[in-house]
N, C-alpha and C positions, 0 to 999 in steps of 0.2 A: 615217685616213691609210693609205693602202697600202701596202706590201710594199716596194716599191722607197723610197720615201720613209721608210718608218721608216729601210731600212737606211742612210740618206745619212745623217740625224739622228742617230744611233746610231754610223755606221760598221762596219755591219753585222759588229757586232760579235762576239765570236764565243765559245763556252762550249766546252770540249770536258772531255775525262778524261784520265786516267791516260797514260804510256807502255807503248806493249802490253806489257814487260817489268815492269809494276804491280801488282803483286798487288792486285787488288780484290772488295770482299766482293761477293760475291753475290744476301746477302740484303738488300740496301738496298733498297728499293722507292720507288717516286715519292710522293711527301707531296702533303697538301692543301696549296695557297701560305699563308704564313703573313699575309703581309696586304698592302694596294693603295694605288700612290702617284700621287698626282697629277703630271701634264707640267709639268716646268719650261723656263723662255724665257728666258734674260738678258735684262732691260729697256733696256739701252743698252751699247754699246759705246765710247765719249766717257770720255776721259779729263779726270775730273775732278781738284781739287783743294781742296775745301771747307773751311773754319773750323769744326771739331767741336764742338758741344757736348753735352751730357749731361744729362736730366732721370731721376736716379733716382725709383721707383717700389717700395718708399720709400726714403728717403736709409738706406742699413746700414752698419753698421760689421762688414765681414767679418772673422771669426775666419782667422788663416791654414791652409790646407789644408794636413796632415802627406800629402808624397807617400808611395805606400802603395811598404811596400818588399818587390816580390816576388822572393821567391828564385828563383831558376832552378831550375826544374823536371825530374825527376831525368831525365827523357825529353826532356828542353828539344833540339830541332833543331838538330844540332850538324853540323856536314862529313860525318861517317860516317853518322850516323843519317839522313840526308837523302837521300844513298846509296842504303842498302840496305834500310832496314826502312819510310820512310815511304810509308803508303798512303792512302784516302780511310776518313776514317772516320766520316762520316756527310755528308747531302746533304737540302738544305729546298729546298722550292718548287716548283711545278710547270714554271714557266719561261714565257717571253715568246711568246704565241701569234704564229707566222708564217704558214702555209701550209693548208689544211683540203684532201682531195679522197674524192669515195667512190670506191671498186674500181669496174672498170666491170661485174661480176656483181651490184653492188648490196647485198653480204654485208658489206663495212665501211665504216665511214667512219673513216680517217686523219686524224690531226690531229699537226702538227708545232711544237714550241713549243724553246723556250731550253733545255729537259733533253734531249729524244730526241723521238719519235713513236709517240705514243698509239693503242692501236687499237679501235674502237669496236664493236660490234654493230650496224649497219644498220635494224634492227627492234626490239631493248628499248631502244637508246642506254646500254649495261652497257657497261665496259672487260673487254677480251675479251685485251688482250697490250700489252705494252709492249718496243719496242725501246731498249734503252739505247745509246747512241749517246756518252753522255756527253757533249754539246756541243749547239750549239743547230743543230735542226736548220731550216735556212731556206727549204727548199723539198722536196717530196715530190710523186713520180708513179708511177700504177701500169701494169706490162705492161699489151696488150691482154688477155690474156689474167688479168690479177687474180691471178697466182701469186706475181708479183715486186713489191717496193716500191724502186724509188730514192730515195734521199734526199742531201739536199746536207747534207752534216757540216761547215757552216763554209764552206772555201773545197776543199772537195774530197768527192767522190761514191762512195757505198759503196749496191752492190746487197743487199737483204736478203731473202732466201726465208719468205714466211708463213706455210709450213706446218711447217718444219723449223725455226722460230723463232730463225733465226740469221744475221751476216751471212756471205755469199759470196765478197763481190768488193768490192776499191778500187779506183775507174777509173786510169789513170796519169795524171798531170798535175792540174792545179788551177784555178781562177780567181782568179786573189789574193785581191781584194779580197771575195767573197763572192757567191752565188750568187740568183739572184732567181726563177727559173724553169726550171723542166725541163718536158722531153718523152720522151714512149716509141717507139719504131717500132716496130713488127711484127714487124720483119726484125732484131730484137735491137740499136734504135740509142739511144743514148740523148742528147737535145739538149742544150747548159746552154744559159741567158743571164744576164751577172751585169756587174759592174764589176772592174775589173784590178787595183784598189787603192783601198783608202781615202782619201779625202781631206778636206778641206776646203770644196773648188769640187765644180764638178759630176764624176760618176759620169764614170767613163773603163770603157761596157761591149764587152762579149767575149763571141762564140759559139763554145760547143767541140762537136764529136760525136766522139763515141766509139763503139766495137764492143762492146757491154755483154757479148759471150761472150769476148772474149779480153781485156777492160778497157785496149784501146788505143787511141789517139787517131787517129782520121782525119781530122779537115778545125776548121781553127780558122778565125775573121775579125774582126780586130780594130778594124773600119770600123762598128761598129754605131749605128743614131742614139740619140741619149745618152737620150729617153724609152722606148725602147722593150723590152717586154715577148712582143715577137715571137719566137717559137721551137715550130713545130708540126711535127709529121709525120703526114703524108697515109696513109690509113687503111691503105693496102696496104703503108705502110713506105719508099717508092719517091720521095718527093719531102719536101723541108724548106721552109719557108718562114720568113724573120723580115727584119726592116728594116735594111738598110745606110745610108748615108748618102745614097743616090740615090733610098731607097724600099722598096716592098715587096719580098721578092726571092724568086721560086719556085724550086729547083735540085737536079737528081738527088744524090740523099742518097751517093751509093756516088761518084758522079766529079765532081761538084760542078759541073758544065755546066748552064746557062743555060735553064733552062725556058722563063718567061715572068715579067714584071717588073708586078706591079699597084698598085693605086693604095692605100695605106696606110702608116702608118710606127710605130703605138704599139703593137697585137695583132694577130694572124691565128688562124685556125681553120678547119681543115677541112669539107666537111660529112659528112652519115656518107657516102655512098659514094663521098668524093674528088672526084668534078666542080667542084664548087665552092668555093671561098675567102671566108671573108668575112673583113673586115680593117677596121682603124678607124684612123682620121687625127684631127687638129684639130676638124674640120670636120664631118664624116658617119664610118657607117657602109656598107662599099658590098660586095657580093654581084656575085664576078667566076667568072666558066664559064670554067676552062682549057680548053675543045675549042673556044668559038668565041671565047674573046677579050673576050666581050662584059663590061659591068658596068652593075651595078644600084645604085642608092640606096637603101636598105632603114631600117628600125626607126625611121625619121621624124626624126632628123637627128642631133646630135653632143652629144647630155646623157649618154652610155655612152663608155669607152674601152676594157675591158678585155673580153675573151672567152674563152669555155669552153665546154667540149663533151662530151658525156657519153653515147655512144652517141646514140641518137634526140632526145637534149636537149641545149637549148643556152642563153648565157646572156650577156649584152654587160651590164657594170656599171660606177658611175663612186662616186663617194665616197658618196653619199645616195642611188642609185638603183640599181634591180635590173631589167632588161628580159628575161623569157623571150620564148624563139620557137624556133622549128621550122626546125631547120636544112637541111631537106628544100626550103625556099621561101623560106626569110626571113619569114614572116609571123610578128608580131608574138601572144605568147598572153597575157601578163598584166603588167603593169606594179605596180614594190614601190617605192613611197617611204618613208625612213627620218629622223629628224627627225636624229639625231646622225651620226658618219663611220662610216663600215662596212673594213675592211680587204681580205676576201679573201671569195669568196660561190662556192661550190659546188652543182653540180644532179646529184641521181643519178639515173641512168639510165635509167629509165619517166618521170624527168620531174615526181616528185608531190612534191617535198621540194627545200629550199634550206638549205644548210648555211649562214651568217652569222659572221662572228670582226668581235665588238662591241669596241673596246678588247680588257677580259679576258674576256669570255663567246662563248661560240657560242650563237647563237639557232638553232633549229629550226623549218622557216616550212613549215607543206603551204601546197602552189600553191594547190588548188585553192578551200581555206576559208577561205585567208589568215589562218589561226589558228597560234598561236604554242604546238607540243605539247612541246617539250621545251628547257632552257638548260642549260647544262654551262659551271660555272663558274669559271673557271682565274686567279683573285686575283692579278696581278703584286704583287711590291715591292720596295723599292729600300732598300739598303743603304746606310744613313750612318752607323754608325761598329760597329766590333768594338773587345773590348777584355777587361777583366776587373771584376766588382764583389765587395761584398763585401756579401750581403743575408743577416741574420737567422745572423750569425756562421759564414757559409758563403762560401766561395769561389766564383765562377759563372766559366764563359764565357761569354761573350753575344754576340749582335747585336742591333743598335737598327736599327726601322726604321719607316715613316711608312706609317700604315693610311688608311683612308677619314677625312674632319672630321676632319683633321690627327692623329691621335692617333697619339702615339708609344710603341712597345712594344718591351717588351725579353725576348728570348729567350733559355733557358737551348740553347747547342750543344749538350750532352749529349742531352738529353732531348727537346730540341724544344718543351718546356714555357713561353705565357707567363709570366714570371715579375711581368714591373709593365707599367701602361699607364696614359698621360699624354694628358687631352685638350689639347694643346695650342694652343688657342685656333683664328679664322677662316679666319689667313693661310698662304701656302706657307711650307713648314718649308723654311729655306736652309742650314742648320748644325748639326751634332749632334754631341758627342763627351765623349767620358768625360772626368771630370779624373782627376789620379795620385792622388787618395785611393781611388779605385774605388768612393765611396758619393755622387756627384755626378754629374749629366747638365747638359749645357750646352745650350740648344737657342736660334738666332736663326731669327726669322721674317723674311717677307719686306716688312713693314713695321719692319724692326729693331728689334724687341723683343727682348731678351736676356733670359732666363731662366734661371736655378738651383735645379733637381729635387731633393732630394732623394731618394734613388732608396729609403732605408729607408721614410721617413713616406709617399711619394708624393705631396708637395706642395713648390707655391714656397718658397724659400726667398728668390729676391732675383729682383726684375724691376725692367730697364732700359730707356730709350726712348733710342736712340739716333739722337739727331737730327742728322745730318749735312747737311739740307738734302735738296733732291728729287733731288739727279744720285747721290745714297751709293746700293746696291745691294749688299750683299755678291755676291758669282759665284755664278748662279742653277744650278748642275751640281754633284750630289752627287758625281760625279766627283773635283772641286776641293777637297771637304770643307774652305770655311773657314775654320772654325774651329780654333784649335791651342792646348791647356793649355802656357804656360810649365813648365818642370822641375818647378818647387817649386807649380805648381797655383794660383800667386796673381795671373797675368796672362792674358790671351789674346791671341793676335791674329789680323787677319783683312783683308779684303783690299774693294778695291770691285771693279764688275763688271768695269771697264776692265783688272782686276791691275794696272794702273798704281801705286798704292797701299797701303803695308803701315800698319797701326792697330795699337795695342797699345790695351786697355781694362786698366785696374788696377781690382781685384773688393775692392780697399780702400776706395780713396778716388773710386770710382766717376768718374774721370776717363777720356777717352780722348782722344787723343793721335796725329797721324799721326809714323811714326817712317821713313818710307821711302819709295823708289818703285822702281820697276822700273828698272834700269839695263842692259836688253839690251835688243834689236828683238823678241823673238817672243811674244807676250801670251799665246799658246796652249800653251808651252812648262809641262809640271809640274815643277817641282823642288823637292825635298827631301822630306819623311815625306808632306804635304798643302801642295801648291802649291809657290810658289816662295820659301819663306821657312822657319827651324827656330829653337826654343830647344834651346841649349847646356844641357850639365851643368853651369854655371857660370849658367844662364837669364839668356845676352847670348840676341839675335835675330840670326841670320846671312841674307842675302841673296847671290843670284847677280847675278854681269855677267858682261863680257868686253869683248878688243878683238882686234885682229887677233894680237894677242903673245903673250895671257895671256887666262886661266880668271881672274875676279877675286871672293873672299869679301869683304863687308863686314860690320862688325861694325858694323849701326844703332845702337848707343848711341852707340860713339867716332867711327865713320866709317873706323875702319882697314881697311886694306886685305891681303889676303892672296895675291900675287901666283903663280899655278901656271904656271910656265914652258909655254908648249905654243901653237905658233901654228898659230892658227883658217885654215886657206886661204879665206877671203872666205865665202862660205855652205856651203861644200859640208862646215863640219864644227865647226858648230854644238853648243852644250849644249843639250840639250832636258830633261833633268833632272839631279840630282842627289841624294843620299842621305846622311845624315852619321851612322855609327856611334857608338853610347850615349856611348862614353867620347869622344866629340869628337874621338879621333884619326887614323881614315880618314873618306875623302870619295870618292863612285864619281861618276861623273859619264857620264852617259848621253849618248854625241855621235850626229848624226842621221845618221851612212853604219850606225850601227848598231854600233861599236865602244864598250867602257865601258872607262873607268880609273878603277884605284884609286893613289888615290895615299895619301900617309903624311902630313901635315899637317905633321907635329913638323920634317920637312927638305923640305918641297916634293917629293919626290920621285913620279914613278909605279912603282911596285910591279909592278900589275900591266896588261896587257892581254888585255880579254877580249871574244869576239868569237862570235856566236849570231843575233842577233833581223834579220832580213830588212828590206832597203829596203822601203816601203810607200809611192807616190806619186799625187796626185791633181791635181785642176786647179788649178796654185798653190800648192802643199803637199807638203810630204815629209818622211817621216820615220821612226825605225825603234826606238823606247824611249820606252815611254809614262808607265812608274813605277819608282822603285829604292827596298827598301826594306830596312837592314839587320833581322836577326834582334837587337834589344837584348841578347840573353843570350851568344850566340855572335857568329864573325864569318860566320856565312853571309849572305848578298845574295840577296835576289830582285828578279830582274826582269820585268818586263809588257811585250811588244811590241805594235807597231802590226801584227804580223801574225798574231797572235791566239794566241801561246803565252806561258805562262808560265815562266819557266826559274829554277833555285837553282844557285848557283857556291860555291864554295870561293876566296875571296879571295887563300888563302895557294899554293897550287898553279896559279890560276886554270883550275881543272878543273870544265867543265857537270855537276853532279852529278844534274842532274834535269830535263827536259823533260815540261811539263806543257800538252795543247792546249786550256787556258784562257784565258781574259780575263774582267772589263776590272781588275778589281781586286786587290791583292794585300794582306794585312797579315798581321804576327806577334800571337801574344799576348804581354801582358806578361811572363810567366815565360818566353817561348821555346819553351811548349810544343806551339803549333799554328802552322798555318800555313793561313789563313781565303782561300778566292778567291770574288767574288761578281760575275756578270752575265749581263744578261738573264733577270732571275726566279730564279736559280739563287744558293743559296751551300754551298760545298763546305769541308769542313772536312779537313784533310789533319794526321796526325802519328803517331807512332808506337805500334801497341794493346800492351795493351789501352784498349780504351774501352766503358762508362766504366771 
């Protein structure tokens, strides 16, 4: 799958670091990824409403789980400490491969993933430098001249100097939604092309250039055709090309005046001395002469979409194939077929080598032996639950996360150390989460098998076949995580794919029970710790609605209602989450123009209003608060926007204490002592040192 398609899937999602005012350690260096998760797809979107039943495996009489009671930790992330002393203090993963290209001297090869951009040797394939970037970098190109690297940081463009190993320059302005391609000019231009905003529907993209020496914007067009990956500049620096809505479009790069208009709409490329265009549509690839006009049908018809160019070498590629040729003529030099998807495919500059991003590896292909000399292998994985255990009379931090044949593994954040690893059976792991004794893993597969780890012995303790019938699906996006322990560790609940649906399972008497359903319009909406549903400190199950009047909690056992004065204007201000503090008595509620409130439970009141995280809009969809999540120990709040930062608030002053340009994920640990962000391959652990 490609670049532009991950990032629609995804929502080109976005990692970053620190606020420059961050004191950040130095010596962190990039890790090996800790392990690799297979693609998850919701099976259906159909709200169902099925007759549960349950076949234990085997029928248990569970002991009840003592939730473990952790003190708040003397460093526990409090208003001030979040402030002023919290920094990152340690960082797993290599991160979600995007982008690959070689210098055009042929001395490195660039590789840009979910942490920063890796820099390679050209000749041994040794890491040679790494830019920390702290964010995932989604696209990267180098000057003609190989001194400079641009990189797209997210949704915004930061020039890096290779020799002086540092960055330079941040362009002015951004692309919302995230960037999918760059280009370099000559004459110091630098091109994006990307989408405006995240959404749901299709990509809404956007062409910027900028004057990469004085990092100011010259010429935007927000008419771009929604496939295309068009954005070149012509070798002398003197003309841009990429696809509007009417087509190809060639135009003086400095006045933006009307070159000549060719036939293509998905990629364009130069040849090396500019006479020529080649450009790809639906249909063909075609080879057009700006001095006579003329155009050719070249590379034998339309199995390639995407192009690149690398001095004297050139390359037209589509999900399973790779087409070199000679961009001097268009003729055709070697044809690569691939049995699985290829992402993003690079050629350096003599022309003898093809750079490859497989899934998580890069293959290294010489042309001319068609032999496979070198893989460089960058392990994604996906984070399903942080939390705390309690293994061999020690206290852990951890993340759990889903390796190759399902097996799930649990990582000490101190150390980086695995600590336990669980084959857990054929199927996609859907669900994963600690219970509050901290010596329990819960894990559902995607045939709903429910499982209970042991996480001391490393074995079942209790498996369940949750037979709901064939429409049941727990929400196939670890995003959703699920799965949720009741307070006291003796219930779960959980959700079908539709979220139409909340389920309680009792881990007694091995019963499950639908106890709810969705009572608002937006199924894509999170709310509360995971999803749209939380256990109380009293372990009732609360759910969200609304109407035009009122914010509305219900308490699934009784069905009562807890009515928050506050009318909804028709769409424009919507709950798209919610959060509810340990002791049950604030609730923040995340509305989609991107304002939160807290309000105080005990009198219905709003407290406070707080106001940060950016509109983010797509085709069909909008939105601007993706997660709220209080700190259990204190009253801090964090939240996760749709615009790809994370931010920490002080509830009581409603003061932003902390701007973080992470995503997609947010949690605390149980004592309060850290503050865990994980996405696109990356998870970053933030709290106050020492550590350990």
């Amino acid at each position: 799958m490609f670049r532009y398609s991950m990032l629609m899937v995804i929502f080109a999602l976005i990692l970053s670091g620190c606020n420059p005012s961050t004191p950040v350690p130095t010596s962190v260096q990039p890790t090996r990824s800790l392990t690799k998760t297979p693609t998850f797809n919701p099976t259906s979107t159909k709200t169902q409403t099925p007759t549960p039943t349950i076949t234990p495996l085997p029928s248990p009489t569970i002991t009840p789980m003592t939730a473990g009671n952790t003190v708040p930790h003397k460093l526990a992330l409090n208003e001030e400490r979040a402030a002023t002393e919290m920094i990152r203090l340690a960082r797993y993963g290599q991160g979600t491969l995007y982008d690959i290209e070689w210098s055009p001297d042929g001395q490195y090869l660039a590789i840009a993933t979910g942490l920063g951009v890796y820099l390679y040797d050209a000749i041994t394939f040794e890491q040679v430098n790494f830019f920390d970037v702290n964010d995932d970098a989604t696209a990267i190109t180098f000057n003609p001249e190989g001194t400079f690297l641009a990189i797209a940081r997210s949704n915004k463009i930061e020039i890096w100097d290779i020799a002086l190993e540092q960055r330079i320059r941040q362009l002015e302005g951004e692309i919302e939604g995230g960037i999918w391609n760059l280009a370099y000019g000559k004459l110091g231009h630098i091109a994006a092309i990307g989408q405006i905003a995240r959404g749901l529907g299709e990509a809404v993209p956007q062409l910027k250039v900028w004057n990469a020496l004085s990092g100011s914007l010259i010429y935007k067009n927000d008419t771009i055709y929604f496939r295309s990956r068009a954005a070149d500049i012509s070798p002398d620096g003197t003309l841009i090309a990429f696809a509007d809505e009417e087509g190809m479009a060639v135009r003086d790069i400095q006045t933006g005046n009307k070159q000549q208009d060719i036939i293509g709409r998905i990629s364009a490329t130069f040849s090396q001395d500019g006479t020529v265009i080649f450009a790809t549509s639906d249909t063909k690839v075609t080879a057009t002469n700006l001095t006579t006009g003329k155009n050719i049908s070249v590379l034998g018809g339309a199995d390639c979409q995407y192009l690149a160019r690398n001095g004297a070498a050139a390359i037209c590629y589509s999900e399973t194939k790779v087409k070199v040729f000679n961009p001097a003529n268009g003729k055709l030099i070697k044809t690569f077929e691939f049995p699985q998807e290829i992402k993003e495919v690079a050629i350096n500059p003599d022309g003898n080598f093809l750079a490859i991003i497989k899934e998580d590896l890069i293959s290294i292909l010489n042309i001319q032996t068609e032999e496979e000399i070198k893989v460089l292998n960058f392990e994604e994985f996906e984070t399903f639950a942080t939390g705390m255990i309690y293994l061999d009379q020690v206290d852990y931090y951890v993340a759990a996360t889903v390796a190759q044949n399902d097996y799930v593994q649990i990582w000490d954040l101190k150390s980086g150390k695995l600590l336990r690893e669980f084959q857990a059976g054929e199927n996609n792991i859907e669900g994963l989460v600690f219970s509050p004794d901290r010596r329990t893993l819960a894990l559902l597969d995607g045939e709903n098998s429910l499982k209970l780890w042991d996480i001391q012995d490393s074995v079942i303790m209790h498996s369940f076949n949750l037979d709901m019938g064939a429409f049941f699906k727990v929400f196939a996006e670890p995003a959703n995580a699920p799965l949720v322990f009741s307070t006291d560790g003796l219930k779960l609940g959980m959700t079908d794919v539709s979220q139409a649906n909340i389920y309680e399972f009792d881990l007694q008497s091995g019963s499950l029970n639908r106890i709810g359903g969705r009572t608002f319009k937006y199924p894509y909406a999170k709310t509360f710790r995971y999803g749209w549903y939380a256990s109380t400190p009293d372990n009732r199950w609360l759910t969200l609605g609304q109407n035009e009047e009122n914010i509305l909690l219900m308490d699934l056992g009784t069905y009562e209602t807890i009515n928050l004065p506050y009318k909804l204007e028709a769409d424009a201000s919507f709950v798209e989450t919610i959060a509810l503090s340990s002791d049950g008595n604030i609730l923040a509620t995340g509305l989609f123009d991107g304002k939160i409130l807290i309000w105080d439970l005990r009198n219905q009141r709003i407290i406070q209003s707080l106001a940060g995280h950016e509109l983010r809009s797509g085709d069909g969809w909008s939105g601007a608060t993706e997660r709220l999540v209080f700190n259990p120990r204190t009253n801090l709040l964090v939240s996760v926007g749709w615009d790809g930062t994370t931010r920490l608030w002080d509830i009581h002053s409603g003061r932003q204490l902390r701007l973080l340009e992470v995503c997609c994920r947010a949690d605390f640990s149980p004592d309060g002592r850290l503050l865990i962000t994980e996405g696109n391959g990356v998870i970053r652990v933030w709290g106050v040192p020492p550590w350990p």
